[in-house]
N, C-alpha and C positions, 0 to 999 in steps of 0.2 A: 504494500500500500504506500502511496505517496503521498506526502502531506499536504493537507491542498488550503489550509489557511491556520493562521492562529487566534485566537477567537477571544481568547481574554489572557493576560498578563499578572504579574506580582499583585498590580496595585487595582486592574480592574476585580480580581477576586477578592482582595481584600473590602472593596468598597461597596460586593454583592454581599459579602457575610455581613457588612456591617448593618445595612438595608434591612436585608431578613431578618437579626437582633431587633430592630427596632421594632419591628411588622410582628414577632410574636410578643412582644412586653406589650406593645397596643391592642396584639388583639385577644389574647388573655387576659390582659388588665393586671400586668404584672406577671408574675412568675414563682408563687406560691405552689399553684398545683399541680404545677408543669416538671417535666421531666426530660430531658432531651437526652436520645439515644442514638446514636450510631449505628450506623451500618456499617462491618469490617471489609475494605482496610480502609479506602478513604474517608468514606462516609464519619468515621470514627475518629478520625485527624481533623473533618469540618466541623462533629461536634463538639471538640474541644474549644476548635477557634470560637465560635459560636457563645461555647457557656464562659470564655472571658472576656467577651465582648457582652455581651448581657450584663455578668458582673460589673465592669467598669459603666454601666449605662445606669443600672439599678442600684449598686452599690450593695447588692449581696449576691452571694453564689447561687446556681442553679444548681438542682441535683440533676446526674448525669450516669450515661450508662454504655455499654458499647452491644452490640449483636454479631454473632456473627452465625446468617442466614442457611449455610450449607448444607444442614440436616432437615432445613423447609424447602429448599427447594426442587419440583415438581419436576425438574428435567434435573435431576442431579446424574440419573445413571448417564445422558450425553456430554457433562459438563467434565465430568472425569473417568470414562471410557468403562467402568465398571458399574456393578450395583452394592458395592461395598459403601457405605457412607463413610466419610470422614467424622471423626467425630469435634465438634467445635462447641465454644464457648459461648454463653452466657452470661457477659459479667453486669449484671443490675441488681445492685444491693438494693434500691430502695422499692417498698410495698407502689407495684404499678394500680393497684385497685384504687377506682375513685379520682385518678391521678388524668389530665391532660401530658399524653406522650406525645412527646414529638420525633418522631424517626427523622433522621438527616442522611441523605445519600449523596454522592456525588453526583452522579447520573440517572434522571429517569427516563426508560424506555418502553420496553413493553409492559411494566408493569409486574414483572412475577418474582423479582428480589423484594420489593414492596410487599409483595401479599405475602413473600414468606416470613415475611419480616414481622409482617401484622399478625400471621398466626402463632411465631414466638411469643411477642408479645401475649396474645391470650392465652396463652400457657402458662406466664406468671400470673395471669391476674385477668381482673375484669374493668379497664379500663374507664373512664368516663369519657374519653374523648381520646381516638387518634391521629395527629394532624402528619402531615409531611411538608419536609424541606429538602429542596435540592438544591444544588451547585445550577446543575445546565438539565431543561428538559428539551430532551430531541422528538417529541412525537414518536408514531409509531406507534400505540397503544393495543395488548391483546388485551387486556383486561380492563375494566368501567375504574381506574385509579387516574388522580388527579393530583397534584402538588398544592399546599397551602402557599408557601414562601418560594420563590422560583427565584435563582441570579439572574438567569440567563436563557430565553428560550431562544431557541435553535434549530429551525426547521430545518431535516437532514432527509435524504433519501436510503433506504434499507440496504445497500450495498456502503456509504460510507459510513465510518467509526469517528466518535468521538474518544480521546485519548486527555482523559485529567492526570495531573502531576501535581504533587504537595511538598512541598519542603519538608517535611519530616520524614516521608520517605523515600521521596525521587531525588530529592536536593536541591526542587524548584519547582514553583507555584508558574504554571500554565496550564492552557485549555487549548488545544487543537483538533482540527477534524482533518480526516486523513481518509482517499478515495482509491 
């Protein structure tokens, strides 16, 4: 595949996470009953930015969580050539019951990291409200899911990829779509 644009930069990402901070304290009314979780690997690196940028806006901490979807999801035996699952983590200390979660992903697409995500989710617990945050949604949708907090939409066609990169793990904060 060759790269065929670069879509957002350092400072354009930072100024969509800081957008969506504001967009869920407005539209929670604060951030008492909120929870914001991660989707691994990026997903989980934007939650973090996310709940310190909240903090510095609110002036206290949000509770926070990370997912990691690979035992939900529904094409797993295509995704890793077997029907062995891998077994993955977990990590949300806090009671999701009664709780406004907020999932954060980098990318939404079809829609079926989301839903797996959402059924973890109900696995802890019974929710009051589930919202979603993304980095870039590219359309494409198989499934009726929608984004609350969007950076960046991005209408793509189904042969090109979008490709996000995070400084904590890539070693730099870009967005490019690649055909």
């Amino acid at each position: 595949m060759a790269e065929k644009a670069n879509i957002l930069d350092e400072q354009s990402i930072k100024r969509a996470l800081t957008r969506i901070a504001h967009e869920i304290i407005e539209r929670n009314k604060g951030i008492e009953q909120c929870i914001l979780v991660g989707i691994k690997t990026r997903g989980a690196f934007l939650a973090e930015r996310l709940a310190k940028r909240i903090e510095q806006i609110e002036g206290k901490a949000i509770k926070t969580g990370e997912l990691d979807i690979t035992l939900y999801r529904d094409d797993l035996s295509l995704k890793n050539g077997t029907d062995e699952p891998l077994v993955q983590e977990v990590d949300i200390t806090h009671d999701v019951t009664g709780k406004k979660v907020i999932l954060v992903d980098d990318v939404l697409y079809t829609g079926r990291t989301v839903r797996a995500a959402m059924d973890a989710v109900m696995d802890l617990g019974r929710p009051a409200q589930i919202q979603l945050a993304v980095l870039i949604d590219r359309g494409h949708r198989e499934l009726p899911i929608r984004a609350d907090y969007v950076g960046k939409n991005i209408p793509t066609s189904s042969s090109e990829r979008i490709v996000v990169k995070v400084l904590e793990k890539d070693g730099l904060d870009t967005v490019t779509i690649f055909e």
